[in-house]
N, C-alpha and C positions, 0 to 999 in steps of 0.2 A: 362519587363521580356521577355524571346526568349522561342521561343519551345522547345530549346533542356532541359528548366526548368519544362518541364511536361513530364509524363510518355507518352512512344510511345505506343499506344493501338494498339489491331490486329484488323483488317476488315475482315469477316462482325464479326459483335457481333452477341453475343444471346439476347432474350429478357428473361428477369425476370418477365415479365407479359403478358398473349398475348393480351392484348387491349392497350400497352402503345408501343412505341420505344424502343432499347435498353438503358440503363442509360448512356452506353458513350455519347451517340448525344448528350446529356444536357450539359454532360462536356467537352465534346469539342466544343457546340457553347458559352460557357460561357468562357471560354480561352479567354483573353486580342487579340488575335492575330490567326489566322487557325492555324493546325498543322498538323504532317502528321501522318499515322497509316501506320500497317504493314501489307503488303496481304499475301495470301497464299503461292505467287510464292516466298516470301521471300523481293520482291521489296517494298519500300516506297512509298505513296502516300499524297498528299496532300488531306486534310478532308476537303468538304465546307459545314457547315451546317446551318446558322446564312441566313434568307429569304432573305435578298436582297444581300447577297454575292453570295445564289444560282443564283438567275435573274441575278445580272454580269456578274459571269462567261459564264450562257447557252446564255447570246446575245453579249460574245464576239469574234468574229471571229481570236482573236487569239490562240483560244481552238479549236484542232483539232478532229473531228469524228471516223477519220481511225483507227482502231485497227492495223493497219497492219505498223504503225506509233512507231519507237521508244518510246521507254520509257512510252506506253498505258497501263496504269494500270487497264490489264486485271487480272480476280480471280484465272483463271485457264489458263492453256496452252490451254487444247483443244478450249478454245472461241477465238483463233486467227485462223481469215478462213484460209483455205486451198488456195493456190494461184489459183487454179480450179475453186474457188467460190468466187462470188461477194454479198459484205455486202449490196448493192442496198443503197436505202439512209438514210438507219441508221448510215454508215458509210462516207458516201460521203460532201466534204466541197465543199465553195461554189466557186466559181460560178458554177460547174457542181451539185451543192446539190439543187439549188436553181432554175437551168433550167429543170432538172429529178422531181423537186416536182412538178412544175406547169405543168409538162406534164399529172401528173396523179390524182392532187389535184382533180378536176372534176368528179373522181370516187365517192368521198368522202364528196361534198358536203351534207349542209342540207337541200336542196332540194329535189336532189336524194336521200338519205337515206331516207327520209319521201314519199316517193314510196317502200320503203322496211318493213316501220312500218308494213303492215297486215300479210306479211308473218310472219317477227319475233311475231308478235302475235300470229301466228297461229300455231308458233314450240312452243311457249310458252304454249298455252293452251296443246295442245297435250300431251306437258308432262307433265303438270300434271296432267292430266285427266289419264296417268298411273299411276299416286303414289296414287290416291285418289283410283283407282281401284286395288289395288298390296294390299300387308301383310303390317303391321305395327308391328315394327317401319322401318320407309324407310332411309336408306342412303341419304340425300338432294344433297351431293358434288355429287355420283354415280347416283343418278337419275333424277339432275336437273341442279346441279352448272355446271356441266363439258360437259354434251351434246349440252346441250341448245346454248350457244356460238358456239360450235364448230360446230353446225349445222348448223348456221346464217354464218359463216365464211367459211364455206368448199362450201356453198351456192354461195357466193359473190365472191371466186377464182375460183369455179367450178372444184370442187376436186365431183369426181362421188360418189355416193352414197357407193357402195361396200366398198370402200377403210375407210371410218370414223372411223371405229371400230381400223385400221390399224394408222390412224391418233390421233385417244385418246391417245391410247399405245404410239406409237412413242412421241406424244409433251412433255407428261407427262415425259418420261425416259429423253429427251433432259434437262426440267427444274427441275427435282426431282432426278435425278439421283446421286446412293449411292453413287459411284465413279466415280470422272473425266475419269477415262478408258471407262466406261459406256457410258456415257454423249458423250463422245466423238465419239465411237459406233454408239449412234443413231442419233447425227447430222449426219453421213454420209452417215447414210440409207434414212433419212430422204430428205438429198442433192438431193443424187440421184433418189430416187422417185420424187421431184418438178421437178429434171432436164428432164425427161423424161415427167411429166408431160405437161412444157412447150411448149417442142418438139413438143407433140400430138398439142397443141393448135396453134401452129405456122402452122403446115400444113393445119389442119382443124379448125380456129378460132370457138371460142365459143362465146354465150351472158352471159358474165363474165365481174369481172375486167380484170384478166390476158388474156382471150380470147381478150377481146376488146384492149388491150395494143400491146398482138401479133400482132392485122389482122391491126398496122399504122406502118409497118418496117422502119426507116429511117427518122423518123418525128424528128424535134427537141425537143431534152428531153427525149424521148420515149423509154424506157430500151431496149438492147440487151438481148440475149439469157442470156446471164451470170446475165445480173442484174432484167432480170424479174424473175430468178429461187429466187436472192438475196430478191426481192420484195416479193414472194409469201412465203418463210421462214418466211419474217419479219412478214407478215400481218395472217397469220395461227398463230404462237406464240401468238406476243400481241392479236391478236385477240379473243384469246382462252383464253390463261392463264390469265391474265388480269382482265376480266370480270368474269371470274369462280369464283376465289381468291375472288372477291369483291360481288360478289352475293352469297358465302356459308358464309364469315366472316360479309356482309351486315346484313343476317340474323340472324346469331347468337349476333351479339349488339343487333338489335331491337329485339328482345326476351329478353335479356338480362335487356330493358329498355321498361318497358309494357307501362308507361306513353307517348313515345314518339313515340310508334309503335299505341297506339289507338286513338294518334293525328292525326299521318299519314292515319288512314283508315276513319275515319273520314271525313279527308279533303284532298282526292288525289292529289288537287291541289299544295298539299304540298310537294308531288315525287322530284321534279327536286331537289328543295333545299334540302331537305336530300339524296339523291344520291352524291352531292357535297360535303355533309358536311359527307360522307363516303369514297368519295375519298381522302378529306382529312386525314380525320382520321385513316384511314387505306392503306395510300400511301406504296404500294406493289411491286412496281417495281423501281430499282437504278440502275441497269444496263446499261441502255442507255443515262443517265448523264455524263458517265466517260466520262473525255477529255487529252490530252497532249499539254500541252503549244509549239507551234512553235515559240514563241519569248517570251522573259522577260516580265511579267505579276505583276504588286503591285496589290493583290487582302485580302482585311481583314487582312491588314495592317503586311502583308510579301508579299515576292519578289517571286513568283513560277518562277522558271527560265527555257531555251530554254529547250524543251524536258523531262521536270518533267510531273508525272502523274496528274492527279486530281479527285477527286470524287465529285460530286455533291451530298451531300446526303440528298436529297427530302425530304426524310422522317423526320429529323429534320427540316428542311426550314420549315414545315407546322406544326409544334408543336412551332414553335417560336414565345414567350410571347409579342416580339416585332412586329410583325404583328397580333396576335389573343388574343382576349381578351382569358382567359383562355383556353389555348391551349389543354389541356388534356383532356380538357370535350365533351363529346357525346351532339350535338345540332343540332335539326334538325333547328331549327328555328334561325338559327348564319345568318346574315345580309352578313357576311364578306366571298364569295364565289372565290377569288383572291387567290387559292393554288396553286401548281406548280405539282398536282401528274401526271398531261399531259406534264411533262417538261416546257422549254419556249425558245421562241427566234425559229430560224428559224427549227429548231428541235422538236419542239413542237409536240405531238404523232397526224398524220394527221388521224388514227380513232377516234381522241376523240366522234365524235358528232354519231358515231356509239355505242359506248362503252356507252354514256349516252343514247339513248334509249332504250339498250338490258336493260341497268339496270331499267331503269324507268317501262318498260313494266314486266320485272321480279317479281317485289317486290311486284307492281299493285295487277298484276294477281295472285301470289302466296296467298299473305294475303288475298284477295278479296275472292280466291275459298275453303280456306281452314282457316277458323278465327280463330279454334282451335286449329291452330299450337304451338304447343312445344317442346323443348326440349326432347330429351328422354333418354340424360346423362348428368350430371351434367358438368357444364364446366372444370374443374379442369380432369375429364376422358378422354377430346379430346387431340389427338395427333395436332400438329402445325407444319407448315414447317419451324420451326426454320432454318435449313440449306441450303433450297435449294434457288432461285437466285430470284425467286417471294415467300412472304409472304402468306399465309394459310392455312385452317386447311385440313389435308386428306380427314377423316368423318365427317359428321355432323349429325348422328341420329337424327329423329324426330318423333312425332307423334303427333296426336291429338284426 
């Protein structure tokens, strides 16, 4: 059977439950063959959702990064940069993707980040040492998912203190924004606030990442103006969004499953493995999977040909019954820690080992200082970000 004997579905879908995927990903990784779905620009794409057609596709170098690349099966018009602005190396293939990583990989290790552990702790306690002292019931996304990160990240690019409140607002409208016209708006407010940014830091280097990237001009690898402003976008977003999405929806599952949250507190040692087994279960981010074929590609047994789009969609890869033992199920204690919600192949998300510790220390410390966390609406009353580009819920009321 061909694709053209299945219906063409649209991307993205909605979910019909928010602790599961949408139902197409099932059915279209059970299709005999990939197939393509319909985006909003109106363009075709090819759908990859089936785990190890995901890993092919993101470790084959005949799948290009560039949005700026024919036939990149972008969602929207505005997500194609401005020729002013450089994607840094979200967008960049290799050999230039692969000499710009290792110029900055270094920032990133998990050595230096475990020199960062006390601070991120110590933004960690801090707020909640507000909510336990503030009214109840407290907003969790507003007084914890969304700062917290954004703290540790505005920290780490050395974005000043004044500006965060400017930087909440701003990320938020960039990834939740009602209209593409919006959306599009604030990426270029956004632009140009890092682009001026950078400027400052190139005259007068900071102890930053981007500070530190500035004060080596000229080194092999070492972004320019254009792609450190690219860099500092990329790494405030995932940075941000990311880890919020998965620290408000992290808590509302373990609430959701008292048995596997009084395991957790229990035995802390048990953090990382459920942190994992959250990333997968709640794989939140598909955007940075898209690719466009530059040569003829047989991938899940069709021909993606020169210049056809592609999606990678993670979020099925890591529901797939053929890699997970029951993939639907919430398990802290799953052996099988091999998901793809950091991407893979030379693209792989270079914060990950940052992203697992905001999370580890979040959950830690959240549960720890406050046992009697709950709920303080029913789940069925929370709003979701069915629409916008990262998965999550808005509010998350709680009390205890």
């Amino acid at each position: 059977m061909t694709d053209a004997t299945y219906p063409t579905l649209s991307y993205p879908m909605r979910r019909t439950c928010p602790f599961e995927p949408p139902p197409g990903y099932a059915e279209l990784r059970e299709r005999p063959t990939i197939s393509k779905v319909r985006l909003p620009t109106g363009a075709l794409a090819w759908a990859v959702t089936r785990y190890r057609d995901v890993r092919a596709m993101l470790a084959d170098p005949r799948f290009s990064s560039d949005m700026r690349h024919p036939g990149f099966p972008v969602l929207y018009e505005h997500q194609v940069p401005a020729p002013e602005f450089s994607t840094s190396l979200i967008g960049m293939d290799a050999p230039e993707h692969t000499i710009a990583r290792r110029a900055v990989a270094g920032e990133f290790t998990v050595q230096r980040l475990r020199r960062l552990r006390p601070r991120v702790q110590e933004i960690v306690e801090e707020h909640v040492e507000r909510i336990l002292e503030g009214p109840r019931p407290v907003d969790l996304v507003r007084a914890f998912a969304d700062p917290v990160p954004l703290m540790v990240i505005c920290e780490l690019i050395g974005v000043p203190y004044a500006d965060r409140d400017f930087f909440l607002k701003i990320s938020s409208t960039v990834m939740n924004a009602p209209s593409p016209e919006e959306g599009g708006r604030a990426m270029v407010e956004l632009t140009d606030y890092l682009d001026a940014l950078v400027g400052d830091k190139e005259r007068d280097p900071t102890d930053d990442v981007i500070g530190r990237l500035a004060a080596r001009p000229g080194e092999p690898g070492v972004p320019g103006h254009k792609d450190l402003v690219g860099m500092a976008f990329m790494l405030l977003m995932a940075g941000h969004e990311t880890p919020a999405n998965i620290i408000a929806l992290g808590t509302l599952l373990l609430l959701e499953h008292p048995d596997q949250l009084a395991a957790l507190r229990a035995d802390p040692a048990r953090t990382p493995a459920a942190v994992e087994e959250l990333l997968r279960y709640f794989t939140i981010a598909e955007i940075a999977t898209s690719r466009v074929a530059t040569e003829d590609v047989e991938l899940g047994g069709a021909v993606i040909r020169a210049g056809e789009g592609a999606l990678a969609l993670i979020t099925g890869a890591n529901r797939d019954p053929d890699q997970f033992a029951r993939p639907d199920e919430f398990d802290i204690g799953r052996g099988n820690h091999h998901h793809v919600a950091f991407g893979f192949g030379g693209h792989q998300c270079l914060g990950q080992h940052l992203a697992r510790l905001e999370l580890q220390i979040a959950f830690d410390t959240l549960f720890a200082r406050i046992p009697g966390l709950r709920l303080a609406e029913p789940v069925e009353a929370l709003r979701f970000k069915d629409e916008a580009i990262n998965y999550g819920v808005f509010e998350l009321p709680v009390t205890w």
